[in-house]
GURO-457422 format. One record per residue (C-alpha): x, y, z; residue in three letters; residue number from 1. Coordinates in nm, 3 decimals. Each point is the difference from the previous one (the first is absolute). Last residue first. Example, Ala and Ser with C-alpha at 12.3 -4.5 7.8 and 13.67 -1.06 7.14 Angstrom:
# GURO-457422
((1.367 -0.106 0.714) "SER" 2)
((-0.137 -0.344 0.066) "ALA" 1)
# end
This chain:
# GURO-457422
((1.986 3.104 9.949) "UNK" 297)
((-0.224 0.273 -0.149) "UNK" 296)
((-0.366 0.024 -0.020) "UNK" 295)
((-0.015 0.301 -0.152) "UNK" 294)
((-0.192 0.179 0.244) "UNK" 293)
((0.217 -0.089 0.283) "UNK" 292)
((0.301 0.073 -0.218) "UNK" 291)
((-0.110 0.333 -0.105) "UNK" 290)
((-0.084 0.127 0.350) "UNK" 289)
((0.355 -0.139 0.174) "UNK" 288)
((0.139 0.199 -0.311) "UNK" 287)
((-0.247 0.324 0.056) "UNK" 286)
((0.151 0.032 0.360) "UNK" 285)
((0.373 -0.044 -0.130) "UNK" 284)
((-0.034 0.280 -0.234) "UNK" 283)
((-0.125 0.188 0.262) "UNK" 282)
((0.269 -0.111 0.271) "UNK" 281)
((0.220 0.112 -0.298) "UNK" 280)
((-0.107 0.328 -0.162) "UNK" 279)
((0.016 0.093 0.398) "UNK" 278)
((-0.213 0.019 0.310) "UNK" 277)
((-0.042 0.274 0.254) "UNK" 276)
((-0.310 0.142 -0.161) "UNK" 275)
((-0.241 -0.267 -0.058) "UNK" 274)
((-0.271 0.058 0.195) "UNK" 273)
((-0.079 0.321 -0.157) "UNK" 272)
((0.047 -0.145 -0.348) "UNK" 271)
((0.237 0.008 -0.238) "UNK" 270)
((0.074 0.153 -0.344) "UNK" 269)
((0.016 -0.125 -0.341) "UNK" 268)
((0.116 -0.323 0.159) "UNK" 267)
((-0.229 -0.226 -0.175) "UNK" 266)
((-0.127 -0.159 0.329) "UNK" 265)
((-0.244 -0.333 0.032) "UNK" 264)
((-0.293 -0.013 0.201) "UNK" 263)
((-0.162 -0.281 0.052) "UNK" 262)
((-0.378 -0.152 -0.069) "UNK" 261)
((-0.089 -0.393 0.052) "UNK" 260)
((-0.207 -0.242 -0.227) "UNK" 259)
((-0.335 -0.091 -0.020) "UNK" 258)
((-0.034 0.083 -0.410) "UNK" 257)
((-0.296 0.299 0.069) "UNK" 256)
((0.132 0.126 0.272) "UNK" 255)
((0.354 0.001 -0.106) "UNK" 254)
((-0.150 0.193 -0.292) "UNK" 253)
((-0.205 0.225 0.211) "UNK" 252)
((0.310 0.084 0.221) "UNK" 251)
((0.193 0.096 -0.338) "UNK" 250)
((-0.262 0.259 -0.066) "UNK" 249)
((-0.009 0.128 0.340) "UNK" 248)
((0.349 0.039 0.091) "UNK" 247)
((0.038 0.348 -0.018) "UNK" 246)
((0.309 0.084 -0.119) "UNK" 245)
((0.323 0.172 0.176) "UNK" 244)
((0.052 -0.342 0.194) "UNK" 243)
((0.031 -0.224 -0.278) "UNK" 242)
((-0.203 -0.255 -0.136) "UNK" 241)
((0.021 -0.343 0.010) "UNK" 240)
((-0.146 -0.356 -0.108) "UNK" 239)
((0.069 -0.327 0.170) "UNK" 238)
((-0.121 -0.334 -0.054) "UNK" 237)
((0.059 -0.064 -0.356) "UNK" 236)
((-0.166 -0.348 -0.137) "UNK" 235)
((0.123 0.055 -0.374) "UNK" 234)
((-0.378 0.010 -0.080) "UNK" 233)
((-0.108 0.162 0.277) "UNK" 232)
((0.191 0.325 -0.024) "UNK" 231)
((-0.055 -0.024 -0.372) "UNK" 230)
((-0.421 0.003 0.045) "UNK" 229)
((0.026 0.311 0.229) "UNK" 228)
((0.264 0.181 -0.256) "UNK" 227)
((-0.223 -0.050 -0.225) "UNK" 226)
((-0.293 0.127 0.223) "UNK" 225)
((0.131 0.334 0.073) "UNK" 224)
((0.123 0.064 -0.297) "UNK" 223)
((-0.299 -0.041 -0.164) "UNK" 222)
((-0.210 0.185 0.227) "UNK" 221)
((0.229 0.320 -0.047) "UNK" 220)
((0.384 0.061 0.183) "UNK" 219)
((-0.005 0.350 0.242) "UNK" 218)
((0.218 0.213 -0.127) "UNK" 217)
((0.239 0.170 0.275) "UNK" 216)
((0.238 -0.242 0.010) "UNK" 215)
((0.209 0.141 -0.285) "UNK" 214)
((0.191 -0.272 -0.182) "UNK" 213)
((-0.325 -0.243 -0.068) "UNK" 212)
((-0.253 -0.077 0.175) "UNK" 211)
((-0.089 -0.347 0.149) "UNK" 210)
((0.295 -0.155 -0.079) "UNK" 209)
((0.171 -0.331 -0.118) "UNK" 208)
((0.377 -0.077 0.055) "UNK" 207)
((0.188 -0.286 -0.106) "UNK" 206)
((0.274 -0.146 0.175) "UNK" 205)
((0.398 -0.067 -0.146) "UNK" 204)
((0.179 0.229 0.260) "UNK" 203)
((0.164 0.247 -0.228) "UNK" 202)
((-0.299 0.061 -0.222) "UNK" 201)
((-0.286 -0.032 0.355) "UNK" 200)
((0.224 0.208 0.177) "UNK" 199)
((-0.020 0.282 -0.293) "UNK" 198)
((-0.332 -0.050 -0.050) "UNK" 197)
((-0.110 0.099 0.402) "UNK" 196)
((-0.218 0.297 -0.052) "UNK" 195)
((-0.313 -0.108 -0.151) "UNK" 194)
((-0.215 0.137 0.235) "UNK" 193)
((-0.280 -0.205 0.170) "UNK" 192)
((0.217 -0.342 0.029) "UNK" 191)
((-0.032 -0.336 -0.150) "UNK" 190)
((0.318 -0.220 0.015) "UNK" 189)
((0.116 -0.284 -0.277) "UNK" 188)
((0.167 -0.282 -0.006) "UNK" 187)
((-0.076 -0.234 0.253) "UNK" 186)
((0.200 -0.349 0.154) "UNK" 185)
((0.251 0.197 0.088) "UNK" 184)
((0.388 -0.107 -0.073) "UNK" 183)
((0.258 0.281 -0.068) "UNK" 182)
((-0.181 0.274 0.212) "UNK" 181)
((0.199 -0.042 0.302) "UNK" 180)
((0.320 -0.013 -0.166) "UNK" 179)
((-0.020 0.260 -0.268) "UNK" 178)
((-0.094 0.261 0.321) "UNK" 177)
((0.273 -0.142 0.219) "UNK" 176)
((0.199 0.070 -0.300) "UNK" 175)
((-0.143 0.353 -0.061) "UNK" 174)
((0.027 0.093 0.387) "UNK" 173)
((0.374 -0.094 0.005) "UNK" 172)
((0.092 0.226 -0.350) "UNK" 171)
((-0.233 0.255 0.171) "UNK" 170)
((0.222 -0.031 0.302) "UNK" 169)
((0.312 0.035 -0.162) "UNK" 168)
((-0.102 0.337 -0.260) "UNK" 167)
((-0.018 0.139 0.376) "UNK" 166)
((0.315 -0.038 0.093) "UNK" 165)
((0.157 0.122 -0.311) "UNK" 164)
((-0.261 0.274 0.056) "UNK" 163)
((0.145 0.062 0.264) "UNK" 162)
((0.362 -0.053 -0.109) "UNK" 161)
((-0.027 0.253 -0.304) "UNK" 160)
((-0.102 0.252 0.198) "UNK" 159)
((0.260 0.004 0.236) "UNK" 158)
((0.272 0.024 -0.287) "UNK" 157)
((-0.282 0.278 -0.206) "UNK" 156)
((0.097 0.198 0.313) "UNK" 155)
((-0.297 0.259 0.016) "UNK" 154)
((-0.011 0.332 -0.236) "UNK" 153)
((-0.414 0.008 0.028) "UNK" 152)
((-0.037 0.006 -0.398) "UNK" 151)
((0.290 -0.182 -0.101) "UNK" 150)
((0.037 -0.299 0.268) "UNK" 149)
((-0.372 -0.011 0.041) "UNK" 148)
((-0.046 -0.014 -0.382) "UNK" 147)
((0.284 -0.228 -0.090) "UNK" 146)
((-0.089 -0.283 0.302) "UNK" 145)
((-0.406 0.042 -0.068) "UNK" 144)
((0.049 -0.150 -0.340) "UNK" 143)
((0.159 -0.340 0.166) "UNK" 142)
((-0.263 -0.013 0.230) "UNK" 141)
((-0.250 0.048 -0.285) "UNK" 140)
((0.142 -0.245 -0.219) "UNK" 139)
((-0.025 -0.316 0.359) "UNK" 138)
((-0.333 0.086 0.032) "UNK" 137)
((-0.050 -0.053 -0.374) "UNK" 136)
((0.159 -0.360 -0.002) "UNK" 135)
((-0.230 -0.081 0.327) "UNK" 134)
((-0.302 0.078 -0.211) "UNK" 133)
((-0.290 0.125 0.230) "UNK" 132)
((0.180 0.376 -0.082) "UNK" 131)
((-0.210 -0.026 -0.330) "UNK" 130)
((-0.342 0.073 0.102) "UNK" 129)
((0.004 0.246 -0.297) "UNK" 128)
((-0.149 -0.255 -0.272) "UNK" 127)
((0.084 0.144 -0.319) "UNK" 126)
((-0.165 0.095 -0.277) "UNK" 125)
((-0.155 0.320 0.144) "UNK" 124)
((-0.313 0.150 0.120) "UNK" 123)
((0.016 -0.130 0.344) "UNK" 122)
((-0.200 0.251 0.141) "UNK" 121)
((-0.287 -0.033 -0.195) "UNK" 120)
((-0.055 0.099 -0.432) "UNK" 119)
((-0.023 -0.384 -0.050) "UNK" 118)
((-0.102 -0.126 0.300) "UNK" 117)
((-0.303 -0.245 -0.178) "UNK" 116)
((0.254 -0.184 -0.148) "UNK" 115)
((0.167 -0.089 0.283) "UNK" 114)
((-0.317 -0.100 0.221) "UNK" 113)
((0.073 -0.402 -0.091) "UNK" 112)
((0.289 -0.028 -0.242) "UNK" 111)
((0.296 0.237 -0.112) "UNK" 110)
((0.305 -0.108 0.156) "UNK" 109)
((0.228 0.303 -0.040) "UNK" 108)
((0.334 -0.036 -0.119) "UNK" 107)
((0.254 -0.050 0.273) "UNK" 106)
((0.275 0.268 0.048) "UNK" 105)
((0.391 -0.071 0.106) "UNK" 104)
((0.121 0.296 0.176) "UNK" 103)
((0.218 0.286 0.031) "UNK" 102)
((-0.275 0.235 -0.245) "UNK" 101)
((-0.279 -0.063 0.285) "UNK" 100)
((0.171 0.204 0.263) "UNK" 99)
((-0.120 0.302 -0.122) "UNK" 98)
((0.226 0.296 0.140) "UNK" 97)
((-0.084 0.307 0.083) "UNK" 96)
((0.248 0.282 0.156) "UNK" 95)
((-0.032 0.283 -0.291) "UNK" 94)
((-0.419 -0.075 0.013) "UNK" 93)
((-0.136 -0.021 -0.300) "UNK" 92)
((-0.180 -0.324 0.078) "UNK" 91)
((-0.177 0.121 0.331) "UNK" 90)
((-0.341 0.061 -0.164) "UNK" 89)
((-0.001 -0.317 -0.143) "UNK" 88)
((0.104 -0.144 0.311) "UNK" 87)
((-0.442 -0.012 0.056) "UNK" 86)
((0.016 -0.314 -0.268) "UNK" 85)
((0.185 -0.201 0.276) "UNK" 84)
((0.059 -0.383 -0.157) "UNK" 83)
((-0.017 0.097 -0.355) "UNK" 82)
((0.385 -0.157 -0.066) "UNK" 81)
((0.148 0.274 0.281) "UNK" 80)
((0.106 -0.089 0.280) "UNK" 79)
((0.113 0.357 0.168) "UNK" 78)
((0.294 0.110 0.165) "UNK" 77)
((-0.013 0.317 0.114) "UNK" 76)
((0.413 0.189 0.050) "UNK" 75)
((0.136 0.294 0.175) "UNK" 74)
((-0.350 0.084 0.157) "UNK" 73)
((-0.145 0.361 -0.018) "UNK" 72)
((-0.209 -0.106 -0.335) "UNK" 71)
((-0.169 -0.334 0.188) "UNK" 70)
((-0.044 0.209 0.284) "UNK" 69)
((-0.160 0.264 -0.178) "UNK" 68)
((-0.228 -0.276 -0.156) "UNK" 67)
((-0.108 -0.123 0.323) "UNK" 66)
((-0.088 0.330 0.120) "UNK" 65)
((-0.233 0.048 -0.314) "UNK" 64)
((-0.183 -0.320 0.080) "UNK" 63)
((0.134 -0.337 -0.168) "UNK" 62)
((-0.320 -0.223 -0.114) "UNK" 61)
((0.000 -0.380 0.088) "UNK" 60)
((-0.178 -0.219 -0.214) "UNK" 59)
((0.260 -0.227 -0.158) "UNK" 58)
((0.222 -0.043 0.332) "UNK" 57)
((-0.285 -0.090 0.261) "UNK" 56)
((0.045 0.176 0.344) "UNK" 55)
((0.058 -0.210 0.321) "UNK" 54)
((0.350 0.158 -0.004) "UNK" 53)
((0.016 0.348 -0.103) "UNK" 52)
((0.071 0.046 -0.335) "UNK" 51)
((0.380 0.248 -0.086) "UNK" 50)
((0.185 -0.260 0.188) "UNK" 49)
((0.269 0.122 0.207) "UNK" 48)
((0.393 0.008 -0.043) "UNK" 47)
((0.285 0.144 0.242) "UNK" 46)
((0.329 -0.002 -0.097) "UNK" 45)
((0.307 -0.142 0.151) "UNK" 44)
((-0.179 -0.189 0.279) "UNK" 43)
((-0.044 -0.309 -0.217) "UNK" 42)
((-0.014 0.108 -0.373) "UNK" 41)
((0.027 -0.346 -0.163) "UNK" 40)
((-0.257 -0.193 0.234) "UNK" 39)
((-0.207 0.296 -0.002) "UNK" 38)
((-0.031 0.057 -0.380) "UNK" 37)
((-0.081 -0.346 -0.039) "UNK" 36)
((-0.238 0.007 0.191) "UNK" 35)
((-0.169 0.312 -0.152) "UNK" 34)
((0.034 -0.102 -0.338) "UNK" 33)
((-0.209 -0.310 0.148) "UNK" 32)
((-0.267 0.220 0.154) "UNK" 31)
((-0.083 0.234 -0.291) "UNK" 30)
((0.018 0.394 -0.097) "UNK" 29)
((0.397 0.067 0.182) "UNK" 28)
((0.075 0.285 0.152) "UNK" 27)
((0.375 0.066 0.044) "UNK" 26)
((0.177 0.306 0.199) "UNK" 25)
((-0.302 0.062 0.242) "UNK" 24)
((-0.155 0.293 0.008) "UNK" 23)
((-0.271 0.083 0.260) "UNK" 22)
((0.276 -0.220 0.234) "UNK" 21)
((-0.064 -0.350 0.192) "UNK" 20)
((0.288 0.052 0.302) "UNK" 19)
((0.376 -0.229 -0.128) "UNK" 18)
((0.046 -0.222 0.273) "UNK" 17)
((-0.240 -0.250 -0.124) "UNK" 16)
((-0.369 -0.051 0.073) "UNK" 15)
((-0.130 -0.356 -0.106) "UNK" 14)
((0.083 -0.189 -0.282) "UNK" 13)
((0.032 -0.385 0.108) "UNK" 12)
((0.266 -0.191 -0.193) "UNK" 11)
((-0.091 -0.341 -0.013) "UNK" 10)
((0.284 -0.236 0.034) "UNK" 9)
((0.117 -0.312 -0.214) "UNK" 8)
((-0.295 -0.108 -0.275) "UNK" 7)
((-0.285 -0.109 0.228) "UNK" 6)
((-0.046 -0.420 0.032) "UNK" 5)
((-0.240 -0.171 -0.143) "UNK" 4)
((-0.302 -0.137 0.193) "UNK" 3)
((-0.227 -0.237 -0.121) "UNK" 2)
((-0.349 0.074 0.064) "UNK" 1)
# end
C-alpha cells in the first residue's frame, strides 16, 4: 500500500476541562456537524452529539430524555436533506437549525435499490450525505461562525480565525485528495450503501451500490449479481461496507468475484474505535482506501 501522508495534526477529543453536563449548550444530530462544532467552539462552549457513537445515523430513535435535552439546549443542529427522519419531531424547536439550507445539494442517483426506497428514509431529491463535499464542509463552518457568535454571545473575532483555520486544512485535504486520485487505473467503487456520491462528483470516480441511500434494504438477486458481473468486468479488487452495516451482502460479492472486503467511513457518526480521531485522519483513512482500490499512481 502506498502511504500518503495525514493532513497536519489530528486532534484527539478526549475529556476537556469543561465536566460532560445533562445539558450541554450545543447538540449536534451527526458526526461531522459535530467536528466542526468542536474545532470552532474549543473550550468556550461545550457540544455533544445527540447519537451515541457506534450507533447508525438513519435508524436511531431519540428517547424522551433526549428530546428534553435537545429543547433545554441553546442551539441543535441537525442535517437535514432526509438524512434523520426521527428530527422531525425536533423541527419546531425555537433553537433548531437544519444545516442542509447552507449547502450545495446533489440530486439523487436513482439506480440499483433506489427505486424500490421510495416512501424510506431518504424520501427526498437530494442526496443528504453532503458534508463528503469539501466545498460544503467549508459552508457549514462558515454558517456555524453567525450562529455560535449570535446564539451563544462568543467573540465572532475568535470565531472567525478557527474556522479560518480550519477552512485551511480542508482546502489542504481536498488537494491532497485531487492529487492522489488524479491518475487510477479504475473508475468506479462498489460499496453496500450508496453514501459516497459526493466524493465520487468532485473526485471524478463512479460509484455503484448495493442498496441504495438507506442501508437498511437489503439489494434483490439481480442486484446482487450485476453488481457481481461489473466487479469483474472492470477487474475491481476491493469492495466495502461500512462499519454500522452488516457486511454480509457485500462479503458474498467479494466472495463470489475473489476479491478483498474493507470498510470505508461516511462520517455520519463514528465508531467505538474511532473516537479520538478527526474529519481529517478519517478523511485521510478512506483516501489511502480509495487509492488502493483505484489503482492509483
Amino acid at each position: 500500500m502506498l502511504m500518503i501522508g495525514i493532513v497536519a495534526a489530528v486532534v484527539y477529543f478526549g475529556q476537556t476541562n469543561r465536566a460532560r453536563t445533562a445539558q450541554p449548550d450545543v447538540i449536534v444530530s451527526t458526526y461531522a456537524l459535530y467536528d466542526i462544532s468542536r474545532h470552532l467552539l474549543a473550550h468556550d462552549a461545550e457540544v455533544q452529539i445527540l447519537i451515541p457513537f457506534g450507533r447508525d445515523v438513519h435508524t436511531f430513535e431519540p428517547t424522551p430524555g433526549d428530546m428534553i435535552r435537545v429543547e433545554k439546549s441553546r442551539l441543535f443542529l441537525y442535517s437535514g436533506a432526509g438524512l434523520e427522519p426521527w428530527t422531525e419531531q425536533f423541527r419546531t424547536f425555537a433553537n433548531a437549525v437544519d444545516m442542509s439550507r447552507f449547502v450545495r445539494l446533489q440530486k439523487r442517483q436513482m439506480h440499483h435499490e433506489d427505486v424500490q426506497e421510495e416512501g424510506h428514509h431518504h424520501e427526498g431529491a437530494y442526496d443528504p450525505h453532503y458534508w463528503l463535499d469539501i466545498d460544503n464542509m467549508i459552508a457549514l463552518t462558515k454558517a456555524m461562525v453567525p450562529l455560535f457568535a449570535q446564539k451563544l454571545g462568543l467573540d465572532a473575532a475568535v470565531l472567525h480565525k478557527r474556522a479560518a483555520a480550519y477552512i485551511d486544512r480542508l482546502k489542504v485535504l481536498d488537494g491532497l485528495y485531487r492529487k492522489r486520485l488524479s491518475h487510477c487505473a479504475l473508475d468506479t467503487i462498489v460499496v453496500g450503501h450508496n453514501a459516497f456520491g459526493y466524493l465520487g462528483e468532485r473526485y471524478g470516480f463512479h460509484v455503484e451500490a448495493l442498496s441504495g441511500l438507506s442501508p437498511d434494504r437489503l439489494p434483490d438477486a439481480k442486484t446482487m449479481a450485476a453488481l457481481t458481473d461489473l466487479v469483474k468486468r472492470k477487474k475491481i479488487k476491493t469492495v466495502f461496507y461500512e462499519s454500522f452495516v452488516s457486511d454480509k451482502t457485500v462479503s458474498s460479492i467479494a466472495r463470489e468475484a475473489g476479491v478483498r472486503v474493507d470498510v470505508l467511513q461516511p462520517l455520519a457518526n463514528i465508531t467505538a474505535d474511532e473516537i479520538g480521531a478527526d474529519y481529517f485522519h478519517l478523511m485521510n483513512r478512506n483516501l489511502l482506501k480509495l487509492h488502493d482500490a483505484l489503482e492509483c499512481r
